[in-house]
C-alpha positions in Angstrom: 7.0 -30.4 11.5 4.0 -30.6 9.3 2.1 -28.1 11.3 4.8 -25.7 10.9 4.9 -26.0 7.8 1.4 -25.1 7.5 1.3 -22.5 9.8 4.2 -20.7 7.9 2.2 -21.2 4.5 -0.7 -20.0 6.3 1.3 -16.7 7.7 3.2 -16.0 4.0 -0.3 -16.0 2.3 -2.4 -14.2 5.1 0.7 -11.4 4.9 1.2 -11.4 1.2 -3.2 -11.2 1.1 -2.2 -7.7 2.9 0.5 -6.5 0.6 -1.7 -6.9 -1.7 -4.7 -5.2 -0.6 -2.8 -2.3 0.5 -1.2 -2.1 -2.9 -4.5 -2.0 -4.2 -6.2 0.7 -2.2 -2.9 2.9 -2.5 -3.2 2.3 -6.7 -7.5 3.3 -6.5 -5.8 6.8 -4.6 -3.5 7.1 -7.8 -6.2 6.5 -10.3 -8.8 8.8 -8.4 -5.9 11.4 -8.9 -5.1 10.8 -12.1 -8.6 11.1 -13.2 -9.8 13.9 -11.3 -6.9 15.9 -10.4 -4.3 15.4 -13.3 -2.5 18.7 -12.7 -1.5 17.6 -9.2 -0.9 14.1 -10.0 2.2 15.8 -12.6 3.1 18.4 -9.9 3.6 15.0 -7.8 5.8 13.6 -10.7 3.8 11.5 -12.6 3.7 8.2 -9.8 2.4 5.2 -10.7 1.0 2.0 -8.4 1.4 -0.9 -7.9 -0.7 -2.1 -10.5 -1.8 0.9 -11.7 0.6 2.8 -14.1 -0.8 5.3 -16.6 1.0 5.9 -19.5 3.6 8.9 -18.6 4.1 7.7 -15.3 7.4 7.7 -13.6 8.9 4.5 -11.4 11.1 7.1 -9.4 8.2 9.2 -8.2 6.1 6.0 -7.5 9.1 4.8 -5.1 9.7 8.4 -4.0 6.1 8.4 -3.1 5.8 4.8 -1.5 8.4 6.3 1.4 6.4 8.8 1.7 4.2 8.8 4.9 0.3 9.2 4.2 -1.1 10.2 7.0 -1.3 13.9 5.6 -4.4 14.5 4.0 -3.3 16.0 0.4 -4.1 19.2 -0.7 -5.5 18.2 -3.6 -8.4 16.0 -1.3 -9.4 18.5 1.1 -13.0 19.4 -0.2 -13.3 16.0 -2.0 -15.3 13.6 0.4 -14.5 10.7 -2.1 -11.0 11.5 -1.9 -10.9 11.6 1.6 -12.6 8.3 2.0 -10.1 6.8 -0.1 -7.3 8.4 1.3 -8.6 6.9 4.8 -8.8 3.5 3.5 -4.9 4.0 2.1 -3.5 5.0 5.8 -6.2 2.1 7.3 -4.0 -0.5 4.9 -1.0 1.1 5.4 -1.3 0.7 8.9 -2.8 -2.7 9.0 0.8 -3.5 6.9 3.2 -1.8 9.0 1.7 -3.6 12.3 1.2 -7.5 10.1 5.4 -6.7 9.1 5.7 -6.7 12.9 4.0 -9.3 13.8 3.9 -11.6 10.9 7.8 -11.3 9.7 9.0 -12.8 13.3 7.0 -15.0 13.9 7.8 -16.8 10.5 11.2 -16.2 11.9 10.7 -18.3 14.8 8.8 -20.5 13.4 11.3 -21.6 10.7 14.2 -21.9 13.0 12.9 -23.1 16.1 9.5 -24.6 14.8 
């Protein structure tokens, strides 16, 4: 029971350690916007991150824009290599977290009610 128990703490942290860093990479994409392209970061509505949330921002763009897939290069990035690199790091993460939901959320799952 004990090393369930572990195992699931282990699991929660390991997952929540990837919500976070994803989080994080998504907000350095924001603030790169924000500082370098501030006309398209209003023509996107104003999002805000996670944990970065300029002042003006709006929390209905930044959910609008978390369901947004991220795959797309934006316009604004095209002949910016540091906003490409970035923006590679954000779909890395995003990945990474998608595929760790998979994996991760069952196996809590099972691990909870037949551990």
């Amino acid at each position: 029971m004990c090393k369930s128990i572990m195992l699931i703490l282990l699991l929660v942290l390991s997952y929540a350690a990837v919500c976070l860093r994803a989080g994080l990479v998504s907000d350095l994409l924001l603030k790169y916007q924000f500082q370098n392209y501030y006309d398209s970061w209003v023509r996107d509505g104003k999002p805000h991150g996670m944990f970065y949330a300029p002042k003006g921002s709006s929390t209905i763009f930044a959910m609008k824009a978390s369901l947004k897939k991220h795959n797309e290069l934006p316009a604004w990035a095209y002949d910016d290599n540091e906003a490409k690199s970035i923006h590679a790091k954000v779909v890395f993460w995003e990945k990474i977290l998608k595929y760790s939901t998979v994996v991760y959320l069952p196996l809590v799952f099972v691990l909870v009610f037949w551990g």
